[in-house]
C-alpha positions as CSV (number, residue, x, y, z in Angstrom):
1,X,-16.6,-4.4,-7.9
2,X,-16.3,-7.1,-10.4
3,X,-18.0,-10.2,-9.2
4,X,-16.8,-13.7,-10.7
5,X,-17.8,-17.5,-10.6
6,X,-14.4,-19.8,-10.7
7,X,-14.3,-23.6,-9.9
8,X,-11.7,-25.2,-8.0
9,X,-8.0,-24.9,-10.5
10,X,-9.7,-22.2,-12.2
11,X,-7.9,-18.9,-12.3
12,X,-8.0,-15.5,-13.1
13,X,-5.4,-12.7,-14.0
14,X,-4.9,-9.5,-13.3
15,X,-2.9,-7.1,-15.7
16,X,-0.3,-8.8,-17.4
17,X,1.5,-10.9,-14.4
18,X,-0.5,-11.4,-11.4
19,X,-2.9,-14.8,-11.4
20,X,-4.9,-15.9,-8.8
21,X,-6.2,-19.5,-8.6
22,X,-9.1,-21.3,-6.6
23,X,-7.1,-24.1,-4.7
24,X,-9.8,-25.5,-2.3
25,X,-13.4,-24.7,-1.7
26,X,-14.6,-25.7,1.6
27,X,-17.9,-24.6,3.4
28,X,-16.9,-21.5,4.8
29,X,-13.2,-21.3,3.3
30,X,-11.6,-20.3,-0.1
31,X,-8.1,-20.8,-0.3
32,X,-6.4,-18.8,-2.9
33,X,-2.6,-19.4,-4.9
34,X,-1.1,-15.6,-6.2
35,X,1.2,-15.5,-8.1
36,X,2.9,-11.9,-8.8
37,X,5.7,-10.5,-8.9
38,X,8.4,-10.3,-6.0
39,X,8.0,-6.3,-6.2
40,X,4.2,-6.4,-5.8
41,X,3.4,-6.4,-2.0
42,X,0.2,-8.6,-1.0
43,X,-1.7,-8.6,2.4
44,X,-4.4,-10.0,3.8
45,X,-7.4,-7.0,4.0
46,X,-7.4,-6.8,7.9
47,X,-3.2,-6.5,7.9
48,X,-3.2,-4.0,5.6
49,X,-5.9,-2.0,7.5
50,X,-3.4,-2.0,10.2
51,X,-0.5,-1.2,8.6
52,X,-2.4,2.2,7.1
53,X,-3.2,2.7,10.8
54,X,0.1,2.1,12.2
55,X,1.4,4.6,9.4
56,X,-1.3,7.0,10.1
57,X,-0.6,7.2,14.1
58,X,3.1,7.2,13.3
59,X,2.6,10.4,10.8
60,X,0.6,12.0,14.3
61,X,2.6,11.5,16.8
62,X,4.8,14.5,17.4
63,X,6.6,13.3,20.1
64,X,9.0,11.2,18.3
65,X,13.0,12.5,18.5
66,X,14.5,10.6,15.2
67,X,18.0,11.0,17.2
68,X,16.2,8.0,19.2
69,X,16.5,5.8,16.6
70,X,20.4,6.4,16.0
């Protein structure tokens, strides 16, 4: 893991189009601005966790008759 210091406005970028800037520091709270691309999907850690679990359970379950969902 890469570990860096920014300041409020300050950003950093990843690859050739994604930035990510410090846009308020409070005590406990960082909010972040990121920009990238529309095709690039972006989550927050703990959504994304449950969509791989979702996917996961979904992959499992046997039971599931596609002609259902028609």
């Amino acid at each position: 893991m890469l570990a860096l210091t920014r300041k409020k406005d300050e950003s950093i970028i990843i690859g050739d189009n994604i930035e990510i800037t410090i846009l308020e520091v409070n005590k406990n709270e960082v909010k972040l601005g990121i920009s990238a691309p529309k095709s690039v999907p972006i989550y927050r850690k703990e959504l994304y966790v449950e969509i791989q679990n979702s996917n996961k359970e979904a992959l499992n379950n046997k039971n599931i008759n596609l002609k259902d969902f028609l």
